[in-house]
Backbone and ligand atoms as CSV (ligand in chain L), in Angstrom:
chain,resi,resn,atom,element,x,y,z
A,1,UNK,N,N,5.588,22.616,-16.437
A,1,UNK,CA,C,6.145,21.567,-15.558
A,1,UNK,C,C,5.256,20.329,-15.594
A,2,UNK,N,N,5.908,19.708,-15.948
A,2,UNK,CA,C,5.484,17.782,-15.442
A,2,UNK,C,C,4.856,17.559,-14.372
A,3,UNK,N,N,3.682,17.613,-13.986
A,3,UNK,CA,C,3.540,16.653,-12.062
A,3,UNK,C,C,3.005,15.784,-12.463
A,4,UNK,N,N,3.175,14.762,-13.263
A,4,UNK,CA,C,3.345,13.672,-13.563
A,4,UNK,C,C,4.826,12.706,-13.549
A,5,UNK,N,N,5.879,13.675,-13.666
A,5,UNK,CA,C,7.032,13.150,-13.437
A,5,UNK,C,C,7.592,13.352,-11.870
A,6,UNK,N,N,8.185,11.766,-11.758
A,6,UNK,CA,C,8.251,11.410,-10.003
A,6,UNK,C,C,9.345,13.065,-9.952
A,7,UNK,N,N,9.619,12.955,-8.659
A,7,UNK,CA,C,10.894,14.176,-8.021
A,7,UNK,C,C,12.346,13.465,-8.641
A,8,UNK,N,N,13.068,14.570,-9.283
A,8,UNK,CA,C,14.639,14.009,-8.965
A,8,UNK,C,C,15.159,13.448,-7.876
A,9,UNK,N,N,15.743,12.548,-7.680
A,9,UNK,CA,C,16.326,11.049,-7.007
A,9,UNK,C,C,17.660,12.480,-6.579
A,10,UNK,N,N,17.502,12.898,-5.312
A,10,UNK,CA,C,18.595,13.767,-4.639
A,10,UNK,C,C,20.106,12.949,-4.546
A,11,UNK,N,N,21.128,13.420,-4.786
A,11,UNK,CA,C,22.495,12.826,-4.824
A,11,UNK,C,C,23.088,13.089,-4.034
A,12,UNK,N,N,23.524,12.058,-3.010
A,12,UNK,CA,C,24.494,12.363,-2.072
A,12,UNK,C,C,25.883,12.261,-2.124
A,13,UNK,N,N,25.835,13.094,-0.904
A,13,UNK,CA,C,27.362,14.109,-1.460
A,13,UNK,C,C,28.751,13.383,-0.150
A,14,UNK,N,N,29.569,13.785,0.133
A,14,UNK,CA,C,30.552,12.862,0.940
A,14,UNK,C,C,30.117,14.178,2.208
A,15,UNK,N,N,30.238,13.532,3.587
A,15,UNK,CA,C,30.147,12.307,3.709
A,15,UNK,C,C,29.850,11.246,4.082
A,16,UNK,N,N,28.180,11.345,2.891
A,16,UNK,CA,C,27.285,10.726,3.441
A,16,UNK,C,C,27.921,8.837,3.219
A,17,UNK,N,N,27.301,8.126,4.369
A,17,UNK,CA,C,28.331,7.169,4.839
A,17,UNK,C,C,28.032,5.960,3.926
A,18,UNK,N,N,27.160,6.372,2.846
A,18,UNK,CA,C,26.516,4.917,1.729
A,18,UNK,C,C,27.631,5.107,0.812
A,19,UNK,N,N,28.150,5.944,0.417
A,19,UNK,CA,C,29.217,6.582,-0.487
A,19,UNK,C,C,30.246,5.446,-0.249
A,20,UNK,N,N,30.669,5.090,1.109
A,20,UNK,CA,C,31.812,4.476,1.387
A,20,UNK,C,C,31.930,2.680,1.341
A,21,UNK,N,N,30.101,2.595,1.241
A,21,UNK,CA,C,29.784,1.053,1.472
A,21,UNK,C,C,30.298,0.039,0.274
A,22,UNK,N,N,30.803,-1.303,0.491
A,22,UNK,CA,C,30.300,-1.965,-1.179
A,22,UNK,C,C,28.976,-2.090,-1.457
A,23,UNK,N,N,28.636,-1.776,-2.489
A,23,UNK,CA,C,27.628,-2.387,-3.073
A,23,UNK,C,C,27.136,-3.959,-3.202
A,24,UNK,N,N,25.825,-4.598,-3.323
A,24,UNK,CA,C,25.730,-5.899,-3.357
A,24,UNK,C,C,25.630,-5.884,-5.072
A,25,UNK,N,N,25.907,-7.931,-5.454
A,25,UNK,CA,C,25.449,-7.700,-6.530
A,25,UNK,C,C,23.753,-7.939,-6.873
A,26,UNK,N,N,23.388,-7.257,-8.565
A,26,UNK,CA,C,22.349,-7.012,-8.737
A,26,UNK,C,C,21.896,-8.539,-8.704
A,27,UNK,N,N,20.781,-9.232,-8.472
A,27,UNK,CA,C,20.150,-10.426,-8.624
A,27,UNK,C,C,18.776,-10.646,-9.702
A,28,UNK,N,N,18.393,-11.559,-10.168
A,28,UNK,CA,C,16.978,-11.297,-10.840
A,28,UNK,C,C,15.955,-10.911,-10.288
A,29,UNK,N,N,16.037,-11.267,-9.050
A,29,UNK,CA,C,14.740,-10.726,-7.611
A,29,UNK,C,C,14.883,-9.264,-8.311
A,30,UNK,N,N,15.667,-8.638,-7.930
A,30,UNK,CA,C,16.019,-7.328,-8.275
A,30,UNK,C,C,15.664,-6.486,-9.568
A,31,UNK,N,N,15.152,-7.620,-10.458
A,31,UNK,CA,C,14.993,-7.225,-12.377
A,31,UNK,C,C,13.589,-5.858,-11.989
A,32,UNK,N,N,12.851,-6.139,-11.345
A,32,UNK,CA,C,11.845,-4.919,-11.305
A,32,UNK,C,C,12.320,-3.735,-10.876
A,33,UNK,N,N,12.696,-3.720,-9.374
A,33,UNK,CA,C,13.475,-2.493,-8.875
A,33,UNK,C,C,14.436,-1.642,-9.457
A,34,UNK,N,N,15.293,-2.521,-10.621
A,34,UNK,CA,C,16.365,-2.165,-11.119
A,34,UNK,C,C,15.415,-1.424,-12.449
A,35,UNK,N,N,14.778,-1.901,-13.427
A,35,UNK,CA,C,13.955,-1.329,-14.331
A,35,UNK,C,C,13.034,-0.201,-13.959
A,36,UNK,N,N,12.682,0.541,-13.069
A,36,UNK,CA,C,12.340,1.013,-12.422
A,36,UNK,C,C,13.243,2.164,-12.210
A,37,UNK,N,N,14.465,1.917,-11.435
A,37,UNK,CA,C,15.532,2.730,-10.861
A,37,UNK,C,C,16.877,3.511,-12.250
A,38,UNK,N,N,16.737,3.077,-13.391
A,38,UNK,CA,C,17.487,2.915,-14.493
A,38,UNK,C,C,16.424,4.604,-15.212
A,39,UNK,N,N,15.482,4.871,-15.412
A,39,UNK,CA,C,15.223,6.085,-16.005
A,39,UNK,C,C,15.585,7.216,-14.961
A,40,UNK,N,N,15.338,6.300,-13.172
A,40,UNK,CA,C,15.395,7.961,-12.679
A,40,UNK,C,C,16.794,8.633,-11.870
A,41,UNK,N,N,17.418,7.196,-12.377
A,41,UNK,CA,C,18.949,7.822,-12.366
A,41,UNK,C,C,19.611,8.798,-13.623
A,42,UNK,N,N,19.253,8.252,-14.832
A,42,UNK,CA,C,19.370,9.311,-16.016
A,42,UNK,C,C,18.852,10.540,-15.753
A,43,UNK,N,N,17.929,10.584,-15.293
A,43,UNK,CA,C,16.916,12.133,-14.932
A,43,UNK,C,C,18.064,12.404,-14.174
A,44,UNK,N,N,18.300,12.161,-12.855
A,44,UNK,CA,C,19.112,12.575,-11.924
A,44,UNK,C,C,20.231,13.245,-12.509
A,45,UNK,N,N,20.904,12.170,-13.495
A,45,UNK,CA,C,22.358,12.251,-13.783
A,45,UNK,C,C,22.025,13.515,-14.853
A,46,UNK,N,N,21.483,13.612,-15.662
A,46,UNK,CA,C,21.484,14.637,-16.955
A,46,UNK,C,C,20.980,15.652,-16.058
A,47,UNK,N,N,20.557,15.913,-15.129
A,47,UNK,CA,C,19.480,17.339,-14.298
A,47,UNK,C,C,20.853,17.716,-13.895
A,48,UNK,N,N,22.031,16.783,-13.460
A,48,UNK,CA,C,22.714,17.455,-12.183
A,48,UNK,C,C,23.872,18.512,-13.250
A,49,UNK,N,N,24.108,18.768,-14.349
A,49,UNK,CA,C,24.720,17.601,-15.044
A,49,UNK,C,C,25.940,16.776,-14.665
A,50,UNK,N,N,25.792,15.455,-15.178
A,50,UNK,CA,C,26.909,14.439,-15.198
A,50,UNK,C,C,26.999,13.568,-16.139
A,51,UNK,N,N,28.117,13.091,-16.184
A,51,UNK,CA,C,28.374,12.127,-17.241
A,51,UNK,C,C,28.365,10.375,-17.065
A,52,UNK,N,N,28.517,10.154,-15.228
A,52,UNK,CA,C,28.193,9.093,-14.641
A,52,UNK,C,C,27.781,9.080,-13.439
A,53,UNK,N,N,26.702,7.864,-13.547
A,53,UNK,CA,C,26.206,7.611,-11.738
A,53,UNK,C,C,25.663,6.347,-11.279
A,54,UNK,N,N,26.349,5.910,-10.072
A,54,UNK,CA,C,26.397,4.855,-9.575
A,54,UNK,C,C,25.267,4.417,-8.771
A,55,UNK,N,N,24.328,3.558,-8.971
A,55,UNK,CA,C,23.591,3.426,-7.363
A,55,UNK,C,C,23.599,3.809,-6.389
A,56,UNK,N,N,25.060,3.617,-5.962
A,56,UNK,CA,C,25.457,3.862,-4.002
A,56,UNK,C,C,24.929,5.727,-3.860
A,57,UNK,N,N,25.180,6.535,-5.156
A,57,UNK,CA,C,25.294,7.737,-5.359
A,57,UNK,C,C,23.315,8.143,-4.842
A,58,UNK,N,N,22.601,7.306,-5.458
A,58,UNK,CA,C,20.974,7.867,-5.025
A,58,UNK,C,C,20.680,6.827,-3.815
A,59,UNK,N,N,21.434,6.234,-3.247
A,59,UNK,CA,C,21.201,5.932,-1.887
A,59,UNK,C,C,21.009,3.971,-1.673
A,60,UNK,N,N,21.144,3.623,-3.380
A,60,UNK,CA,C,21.235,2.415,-3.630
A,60,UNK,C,C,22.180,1.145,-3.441
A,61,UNK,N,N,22.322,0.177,-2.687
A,61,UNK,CA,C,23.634,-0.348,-2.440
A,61,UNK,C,C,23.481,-1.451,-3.642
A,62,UNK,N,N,23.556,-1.397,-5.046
A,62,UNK,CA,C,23.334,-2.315,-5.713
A,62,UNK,C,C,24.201,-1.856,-6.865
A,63,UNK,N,N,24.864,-3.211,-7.377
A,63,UNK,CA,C,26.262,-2.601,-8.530
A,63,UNK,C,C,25.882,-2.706,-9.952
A,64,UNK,N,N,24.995,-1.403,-9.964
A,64,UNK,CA,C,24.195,-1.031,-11.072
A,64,UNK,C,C,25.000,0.741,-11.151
A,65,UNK,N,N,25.344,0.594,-12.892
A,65,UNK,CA,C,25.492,2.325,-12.866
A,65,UNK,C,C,25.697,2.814,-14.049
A,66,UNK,N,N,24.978,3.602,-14.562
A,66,UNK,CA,C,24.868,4.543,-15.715
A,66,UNK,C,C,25.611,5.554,-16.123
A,67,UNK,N,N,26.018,5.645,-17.588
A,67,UNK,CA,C,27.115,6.664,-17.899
A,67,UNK,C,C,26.175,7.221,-19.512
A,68,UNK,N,N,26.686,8.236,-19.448
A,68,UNK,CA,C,26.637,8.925,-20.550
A,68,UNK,C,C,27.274,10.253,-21.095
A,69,UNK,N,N,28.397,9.969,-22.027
A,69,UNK,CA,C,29.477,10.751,-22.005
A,69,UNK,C,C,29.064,12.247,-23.294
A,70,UNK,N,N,27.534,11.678,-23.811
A,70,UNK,CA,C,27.070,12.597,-25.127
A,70,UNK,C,C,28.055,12.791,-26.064
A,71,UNK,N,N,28.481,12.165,-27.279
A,71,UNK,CA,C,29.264,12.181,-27.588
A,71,UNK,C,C,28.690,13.539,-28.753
A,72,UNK,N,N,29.094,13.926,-28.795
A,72,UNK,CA,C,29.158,15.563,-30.140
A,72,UNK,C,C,27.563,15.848,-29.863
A,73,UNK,N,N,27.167,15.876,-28.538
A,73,UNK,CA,C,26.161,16.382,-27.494
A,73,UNK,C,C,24.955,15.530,-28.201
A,74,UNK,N,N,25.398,14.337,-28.844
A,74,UNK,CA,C,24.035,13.260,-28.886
A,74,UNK,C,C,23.975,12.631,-27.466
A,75,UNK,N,N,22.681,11.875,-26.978
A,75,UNK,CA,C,22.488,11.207,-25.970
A,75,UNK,C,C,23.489,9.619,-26.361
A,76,UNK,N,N,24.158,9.279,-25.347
A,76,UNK,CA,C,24.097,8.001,-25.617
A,76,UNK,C,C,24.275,7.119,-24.772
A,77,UNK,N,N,23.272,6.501,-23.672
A,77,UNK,CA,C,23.336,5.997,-22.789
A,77,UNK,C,C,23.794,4.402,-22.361
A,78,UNK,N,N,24.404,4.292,-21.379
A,78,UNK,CA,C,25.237,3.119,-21.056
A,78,UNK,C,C,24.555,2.499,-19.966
A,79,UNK,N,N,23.939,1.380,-19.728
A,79,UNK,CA,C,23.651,1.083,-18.490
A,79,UNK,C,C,24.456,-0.453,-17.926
A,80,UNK,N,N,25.169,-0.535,-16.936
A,80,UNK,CA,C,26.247,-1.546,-16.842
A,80,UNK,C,C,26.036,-2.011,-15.479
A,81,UNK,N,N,24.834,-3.621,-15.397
A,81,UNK,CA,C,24.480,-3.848,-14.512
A,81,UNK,C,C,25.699,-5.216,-13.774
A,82,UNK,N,N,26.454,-4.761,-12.717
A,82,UNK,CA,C,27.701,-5.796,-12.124
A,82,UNK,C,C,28.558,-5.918,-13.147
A,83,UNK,N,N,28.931,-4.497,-13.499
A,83,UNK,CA,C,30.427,-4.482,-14.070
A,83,UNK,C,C,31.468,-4.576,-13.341
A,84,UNK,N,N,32.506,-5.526,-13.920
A,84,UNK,CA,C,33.631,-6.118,-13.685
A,84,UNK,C,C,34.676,-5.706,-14.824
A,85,UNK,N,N,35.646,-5.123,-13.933
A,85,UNK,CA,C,37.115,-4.739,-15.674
A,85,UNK,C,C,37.714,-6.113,-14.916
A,86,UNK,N,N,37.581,-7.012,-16.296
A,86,UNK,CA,C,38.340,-8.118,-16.450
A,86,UNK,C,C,39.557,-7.680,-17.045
A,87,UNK,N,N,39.974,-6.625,-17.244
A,87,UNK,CA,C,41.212,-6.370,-18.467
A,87,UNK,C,C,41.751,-5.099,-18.048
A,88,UNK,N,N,43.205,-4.578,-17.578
A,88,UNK,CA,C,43.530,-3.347,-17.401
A,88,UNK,C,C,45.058,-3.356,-18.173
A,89,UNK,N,N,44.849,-1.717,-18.656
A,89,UNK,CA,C,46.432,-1.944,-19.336
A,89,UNK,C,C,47.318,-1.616,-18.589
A,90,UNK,N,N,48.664,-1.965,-18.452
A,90,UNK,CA,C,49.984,-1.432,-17.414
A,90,UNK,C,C,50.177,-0.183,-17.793
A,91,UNK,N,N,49.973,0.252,-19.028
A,91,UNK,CA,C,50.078,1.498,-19.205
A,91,UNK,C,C,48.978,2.520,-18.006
A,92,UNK,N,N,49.385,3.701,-17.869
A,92,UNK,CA,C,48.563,4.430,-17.033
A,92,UNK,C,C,48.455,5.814,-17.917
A,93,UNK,N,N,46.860,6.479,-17.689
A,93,UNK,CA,C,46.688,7.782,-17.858
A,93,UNK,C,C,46.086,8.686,-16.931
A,94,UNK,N,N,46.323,9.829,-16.713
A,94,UNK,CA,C,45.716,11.327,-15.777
A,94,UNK,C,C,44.837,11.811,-16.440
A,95,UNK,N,N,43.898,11.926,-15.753
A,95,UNK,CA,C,42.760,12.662,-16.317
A,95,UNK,C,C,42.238,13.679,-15.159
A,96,UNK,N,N,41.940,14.833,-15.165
A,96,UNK,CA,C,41.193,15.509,-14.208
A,96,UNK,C,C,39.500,14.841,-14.144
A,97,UNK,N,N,39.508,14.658,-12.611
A,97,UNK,CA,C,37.756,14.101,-12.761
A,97,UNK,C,C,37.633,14.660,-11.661
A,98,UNK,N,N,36.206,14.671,-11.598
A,98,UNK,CA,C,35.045,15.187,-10.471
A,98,UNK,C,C,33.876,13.842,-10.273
A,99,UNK,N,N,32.893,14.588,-9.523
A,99,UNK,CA,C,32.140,13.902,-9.313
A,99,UNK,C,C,31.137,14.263,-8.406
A,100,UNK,N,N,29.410,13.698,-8.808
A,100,UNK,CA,C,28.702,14.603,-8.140
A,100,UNK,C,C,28.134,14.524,-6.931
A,101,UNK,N,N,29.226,13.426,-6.428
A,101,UNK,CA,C,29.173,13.574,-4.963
A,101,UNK,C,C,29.849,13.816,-3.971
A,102,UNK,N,N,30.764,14.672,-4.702
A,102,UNK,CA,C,31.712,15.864,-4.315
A,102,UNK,C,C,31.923,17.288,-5.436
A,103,UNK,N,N,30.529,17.947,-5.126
A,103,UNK,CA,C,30.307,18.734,-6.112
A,103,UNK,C,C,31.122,19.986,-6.008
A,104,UNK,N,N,31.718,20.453,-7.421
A,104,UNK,CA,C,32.627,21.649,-7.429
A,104,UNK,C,C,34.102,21.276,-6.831
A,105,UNK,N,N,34.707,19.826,-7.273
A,105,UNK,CA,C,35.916,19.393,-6.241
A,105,UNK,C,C,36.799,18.560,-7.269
A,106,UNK,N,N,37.795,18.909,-8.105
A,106,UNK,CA,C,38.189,18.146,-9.262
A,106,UNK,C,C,39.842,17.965,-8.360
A,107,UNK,N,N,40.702,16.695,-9.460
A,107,UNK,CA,C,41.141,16.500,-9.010
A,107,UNK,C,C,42.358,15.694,-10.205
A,108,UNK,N,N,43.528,15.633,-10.641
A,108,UNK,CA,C,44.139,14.875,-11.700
A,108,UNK,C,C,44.339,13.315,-10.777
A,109,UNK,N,N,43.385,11.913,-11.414
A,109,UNK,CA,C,43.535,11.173,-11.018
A,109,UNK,C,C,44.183,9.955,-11.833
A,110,UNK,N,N,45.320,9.352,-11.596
A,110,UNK,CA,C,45.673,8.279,-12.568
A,110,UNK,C,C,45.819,6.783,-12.270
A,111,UNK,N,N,45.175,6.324,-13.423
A,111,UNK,CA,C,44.430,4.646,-13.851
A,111,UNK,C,C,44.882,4.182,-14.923
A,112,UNK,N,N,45.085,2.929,-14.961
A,112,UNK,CA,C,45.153,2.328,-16.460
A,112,UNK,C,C,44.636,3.165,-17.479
A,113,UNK,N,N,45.699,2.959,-18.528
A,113,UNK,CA,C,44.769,3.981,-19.478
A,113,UNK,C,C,43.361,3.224,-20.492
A,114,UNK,N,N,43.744,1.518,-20.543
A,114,UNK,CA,C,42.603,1.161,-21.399
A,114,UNK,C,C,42.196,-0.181,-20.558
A,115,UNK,N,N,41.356,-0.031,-20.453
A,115,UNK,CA,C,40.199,-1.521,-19.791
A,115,UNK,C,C,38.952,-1.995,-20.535
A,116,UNK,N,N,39.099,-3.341,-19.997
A,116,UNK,CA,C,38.014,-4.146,-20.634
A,116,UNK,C,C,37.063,-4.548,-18.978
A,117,UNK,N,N,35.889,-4.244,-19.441
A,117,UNK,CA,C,34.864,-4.321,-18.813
A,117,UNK,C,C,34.049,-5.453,-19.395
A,118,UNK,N,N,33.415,-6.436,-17.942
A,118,UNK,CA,C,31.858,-7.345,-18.691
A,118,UNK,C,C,30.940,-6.729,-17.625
A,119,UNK,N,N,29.859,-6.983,-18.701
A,119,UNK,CA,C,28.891,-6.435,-17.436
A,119,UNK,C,C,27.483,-6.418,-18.325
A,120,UNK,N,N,26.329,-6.726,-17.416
A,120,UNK,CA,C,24.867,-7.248,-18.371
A,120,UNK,C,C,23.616,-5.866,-18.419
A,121,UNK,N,N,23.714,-5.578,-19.633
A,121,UNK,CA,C,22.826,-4.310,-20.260
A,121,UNK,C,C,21.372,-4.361,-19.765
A,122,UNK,N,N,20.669,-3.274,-19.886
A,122,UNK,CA,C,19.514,-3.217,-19.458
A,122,UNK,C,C,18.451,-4.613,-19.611
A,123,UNK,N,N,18.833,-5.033,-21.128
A,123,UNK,CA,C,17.978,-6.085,-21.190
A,123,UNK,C,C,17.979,-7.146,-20.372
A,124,UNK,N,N,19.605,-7.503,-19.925
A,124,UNK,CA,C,19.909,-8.243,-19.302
A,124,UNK,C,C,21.038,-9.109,-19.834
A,125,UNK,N,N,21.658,-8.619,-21.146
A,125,UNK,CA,C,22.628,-9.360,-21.878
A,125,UNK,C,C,23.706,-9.452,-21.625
A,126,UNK,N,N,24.453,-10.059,-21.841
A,126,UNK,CA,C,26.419,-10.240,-21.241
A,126,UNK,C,C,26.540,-9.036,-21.972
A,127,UNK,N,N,27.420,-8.416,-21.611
A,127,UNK,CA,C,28.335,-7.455,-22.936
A,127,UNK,C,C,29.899,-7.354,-22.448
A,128,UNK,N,N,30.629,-6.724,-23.520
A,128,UNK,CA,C,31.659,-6.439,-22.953
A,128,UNK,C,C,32.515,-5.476,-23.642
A,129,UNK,N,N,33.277,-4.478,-23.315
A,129,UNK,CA,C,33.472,-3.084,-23.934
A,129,UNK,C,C,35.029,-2.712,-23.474
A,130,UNK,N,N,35.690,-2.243,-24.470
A,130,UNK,CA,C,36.889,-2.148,-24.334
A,130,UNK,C,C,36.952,-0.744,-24.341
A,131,UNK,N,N,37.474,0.099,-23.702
A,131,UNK,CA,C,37.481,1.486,-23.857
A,131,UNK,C,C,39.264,2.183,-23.193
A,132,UNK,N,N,38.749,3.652,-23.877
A,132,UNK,CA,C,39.817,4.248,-23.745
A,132,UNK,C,C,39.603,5.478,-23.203
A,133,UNK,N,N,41.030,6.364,-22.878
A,133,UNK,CA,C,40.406,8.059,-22.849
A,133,UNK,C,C,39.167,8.203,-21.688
A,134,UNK,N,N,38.602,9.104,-22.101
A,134,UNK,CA,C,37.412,9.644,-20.878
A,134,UNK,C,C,36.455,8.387,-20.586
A,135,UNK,N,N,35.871,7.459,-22.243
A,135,UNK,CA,C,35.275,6.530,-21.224
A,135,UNK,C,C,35.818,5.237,-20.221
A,136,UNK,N,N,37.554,5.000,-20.231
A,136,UNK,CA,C,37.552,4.313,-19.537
A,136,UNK,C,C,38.140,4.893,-18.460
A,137,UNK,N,N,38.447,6.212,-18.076
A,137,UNK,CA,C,38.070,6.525,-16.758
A,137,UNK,C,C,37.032,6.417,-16.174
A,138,UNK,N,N,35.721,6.991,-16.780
A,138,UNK,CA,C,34.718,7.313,-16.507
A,138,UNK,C,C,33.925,5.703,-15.691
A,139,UNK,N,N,34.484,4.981,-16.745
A,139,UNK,CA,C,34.135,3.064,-16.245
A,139,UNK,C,C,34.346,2.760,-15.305
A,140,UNK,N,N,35.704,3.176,-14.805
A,140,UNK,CA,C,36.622,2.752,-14.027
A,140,UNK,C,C,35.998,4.185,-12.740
A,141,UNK,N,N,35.725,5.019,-12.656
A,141,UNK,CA,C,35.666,5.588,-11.041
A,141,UNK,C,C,33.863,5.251,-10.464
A,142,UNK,N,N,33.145,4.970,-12.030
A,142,UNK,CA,C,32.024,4.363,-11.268
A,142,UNK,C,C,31.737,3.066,-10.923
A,143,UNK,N,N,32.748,2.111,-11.598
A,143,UNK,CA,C,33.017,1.156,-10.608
A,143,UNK,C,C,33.510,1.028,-9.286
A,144,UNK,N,N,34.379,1.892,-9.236
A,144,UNK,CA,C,34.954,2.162,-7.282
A,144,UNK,C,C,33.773,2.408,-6.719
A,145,UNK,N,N,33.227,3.310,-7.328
A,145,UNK,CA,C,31.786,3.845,-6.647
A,145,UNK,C,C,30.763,2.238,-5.999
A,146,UNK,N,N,31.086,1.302,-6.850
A,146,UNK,CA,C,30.275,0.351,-6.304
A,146,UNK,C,C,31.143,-0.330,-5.272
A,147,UNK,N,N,32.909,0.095,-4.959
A,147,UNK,CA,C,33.165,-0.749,-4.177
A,147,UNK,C,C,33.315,0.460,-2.933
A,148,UNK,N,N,32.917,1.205,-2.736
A,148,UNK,CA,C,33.151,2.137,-1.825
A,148,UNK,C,C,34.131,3.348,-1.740
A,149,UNK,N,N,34.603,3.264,-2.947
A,149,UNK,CA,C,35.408,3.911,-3.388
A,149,UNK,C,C,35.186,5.029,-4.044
A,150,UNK,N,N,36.024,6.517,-3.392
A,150,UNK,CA,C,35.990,7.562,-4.368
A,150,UNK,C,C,37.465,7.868,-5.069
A,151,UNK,N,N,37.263,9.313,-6.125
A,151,UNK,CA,C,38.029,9.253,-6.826
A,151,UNK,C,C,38.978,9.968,-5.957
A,152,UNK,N,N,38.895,10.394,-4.692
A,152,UNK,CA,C,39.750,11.372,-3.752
A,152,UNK,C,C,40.647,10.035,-2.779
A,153,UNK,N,N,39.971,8.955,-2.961
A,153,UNK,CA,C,40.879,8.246,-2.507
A,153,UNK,C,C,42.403,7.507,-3.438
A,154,UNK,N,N,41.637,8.070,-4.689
A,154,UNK,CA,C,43.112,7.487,-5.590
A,154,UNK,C,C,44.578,8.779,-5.805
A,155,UNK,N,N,44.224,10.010,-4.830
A,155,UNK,CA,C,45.053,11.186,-4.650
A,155,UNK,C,C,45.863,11.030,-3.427
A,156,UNK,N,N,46.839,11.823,-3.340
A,156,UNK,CA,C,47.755,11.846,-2.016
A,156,UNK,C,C,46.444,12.171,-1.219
A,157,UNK,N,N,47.057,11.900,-0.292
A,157,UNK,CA,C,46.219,12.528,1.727
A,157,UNK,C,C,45.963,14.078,1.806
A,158,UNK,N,N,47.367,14.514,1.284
A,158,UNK,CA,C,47.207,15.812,1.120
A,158,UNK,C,C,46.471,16.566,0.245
A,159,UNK,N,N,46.512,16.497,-0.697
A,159,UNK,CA,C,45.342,16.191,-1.992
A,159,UNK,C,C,43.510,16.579,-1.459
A,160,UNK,N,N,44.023,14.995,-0.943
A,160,UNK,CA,C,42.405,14.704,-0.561
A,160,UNK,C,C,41.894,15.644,1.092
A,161,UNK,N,N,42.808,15.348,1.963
A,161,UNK,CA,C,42.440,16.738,2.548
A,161,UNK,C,C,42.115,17.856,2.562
A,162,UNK,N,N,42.638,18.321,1.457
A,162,UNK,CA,C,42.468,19.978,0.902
A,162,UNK,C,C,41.319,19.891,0.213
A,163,UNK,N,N,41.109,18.757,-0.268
A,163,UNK,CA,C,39.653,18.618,-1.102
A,163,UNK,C,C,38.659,18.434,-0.002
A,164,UNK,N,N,38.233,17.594,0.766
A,164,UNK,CA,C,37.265,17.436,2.117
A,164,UNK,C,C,37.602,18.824,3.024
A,165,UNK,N,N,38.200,19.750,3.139
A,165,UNK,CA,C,37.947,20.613,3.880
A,165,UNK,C,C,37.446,21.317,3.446
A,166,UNK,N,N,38.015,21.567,1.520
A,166,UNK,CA,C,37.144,23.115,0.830
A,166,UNK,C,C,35.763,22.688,0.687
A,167,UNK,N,N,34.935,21.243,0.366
A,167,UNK,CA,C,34.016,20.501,0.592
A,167,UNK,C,C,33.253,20.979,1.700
A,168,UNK,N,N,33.815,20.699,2.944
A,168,UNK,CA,C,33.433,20.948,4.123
A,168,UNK,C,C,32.959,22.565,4.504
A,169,UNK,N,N,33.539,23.363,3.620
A,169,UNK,CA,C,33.358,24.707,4.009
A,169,UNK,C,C,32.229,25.456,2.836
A,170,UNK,N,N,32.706,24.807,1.630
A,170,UNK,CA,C,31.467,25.270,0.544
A,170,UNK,C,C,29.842,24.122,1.295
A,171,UNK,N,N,29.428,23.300,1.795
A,171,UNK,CA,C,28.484,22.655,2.518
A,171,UNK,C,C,28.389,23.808,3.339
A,172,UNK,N,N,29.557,23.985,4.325
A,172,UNK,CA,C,28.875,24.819,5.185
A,172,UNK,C,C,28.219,26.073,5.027
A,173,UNK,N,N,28.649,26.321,3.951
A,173,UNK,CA,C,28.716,28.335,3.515
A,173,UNK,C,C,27.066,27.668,2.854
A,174,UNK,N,N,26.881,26.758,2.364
A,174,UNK,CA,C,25.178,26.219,1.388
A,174,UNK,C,C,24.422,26.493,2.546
A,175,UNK,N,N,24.573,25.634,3.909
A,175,UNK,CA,C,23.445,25.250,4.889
A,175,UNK,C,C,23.739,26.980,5.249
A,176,UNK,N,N,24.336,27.571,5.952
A,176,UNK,CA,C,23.734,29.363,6.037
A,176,UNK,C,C,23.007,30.096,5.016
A,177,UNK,N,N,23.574,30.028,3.551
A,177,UNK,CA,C,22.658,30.342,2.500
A,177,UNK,C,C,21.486,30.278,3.018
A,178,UNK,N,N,21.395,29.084,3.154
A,178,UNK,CA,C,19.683,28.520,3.040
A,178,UNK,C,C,19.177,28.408,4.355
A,179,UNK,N,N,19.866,29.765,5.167
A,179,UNK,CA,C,19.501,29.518,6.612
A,179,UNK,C,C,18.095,29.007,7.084
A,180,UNK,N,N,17.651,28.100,8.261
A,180,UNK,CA,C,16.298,28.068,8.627
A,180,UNK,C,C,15.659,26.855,7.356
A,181,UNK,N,N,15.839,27.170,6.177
A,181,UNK,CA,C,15.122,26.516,5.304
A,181,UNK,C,C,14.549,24.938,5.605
L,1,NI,NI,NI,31.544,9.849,-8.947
């Protein structure tokens, strides 16, 4: 073991009430904190495992968020600081998604199927990325994530009820597990 490496950055789960906030945008004041906060969200995100994670998710209100989908289980990391989808198609696709701040809770959610995203890379560069399939879901629910948005809110009531109660009861059945702890 590492004790040189800081602790995993704990992920909160719904419904903790930062989950629901917007995010601000990132500023240059911000260029340290954010360089800083960008490795130990990857730690976070690859420990838990996941494929994306938003700021608001380690307790951050800043519209910064990292994806990495491993493509044929290479690393390949995305970091997308105040992404904006300037571009959505009328077409729509379903995808089952989760998320790890509603852990063990999936759900068929449907979005445009292809978007164009801008948004400025670690270095700090414009970019802009057209995607399809898993990564432009994946674009698209960690952006809600920066507006307060989860993916249980893009499901019926009913849906999402049945999801926050089995939520509510697997939490509860954890905190007895770990009675006292
Ligand atoms: Ni999520």
């Amino acid at each position: 073991m590492d004790t040189n490496a800081p602790a995993l950055m704990p992920i909160l789960t719904v419904p903790d009430p930062v989950l629901k906030t917007r995010a601000r945008r990132v500023e240059p004041a911000d260029a340290d904190a954010v360089r800083a906060l960008i490795p130990r969200m990857f730690a976070a995100m690859y420990a838990a495992p996941g494929i994306g994670l938003a700021a608001p998710q380690v307790g951050v209100r800043l519209r910064l968020t990292v994806i990495d989908l491993m493509p044929d289980d290479k690393p390949a990391p995305l970091v997308l600081v105040n992404p904006e989808v300037i571009a959505a198609s009328d077409e729509l696709a379903t995808r089952e998604e989760g998320c790890l701040s509603l852990p063990g809770q999936y759900a068929d959610v449907t979005r445009p199927a292809r978007v164009t995203v801008r948004y400025h890379d670690a270095a700090g560069a414009r970019q802009e990325l057209s995607a399809e399939g898993l990564l432009s879901a994946c674009l698209q629910h960690e952006i809600d994530h920066l507006d307060g948005v989860l993916f249980i809110d893009r499901i019926s009531a009913l849906k999402r009820n049945m999801i926050l109660r089995r939520l509510a009861k697997e939490q509860r059945q954890q905190r007895e597990r770990d009675g006292g702890r």
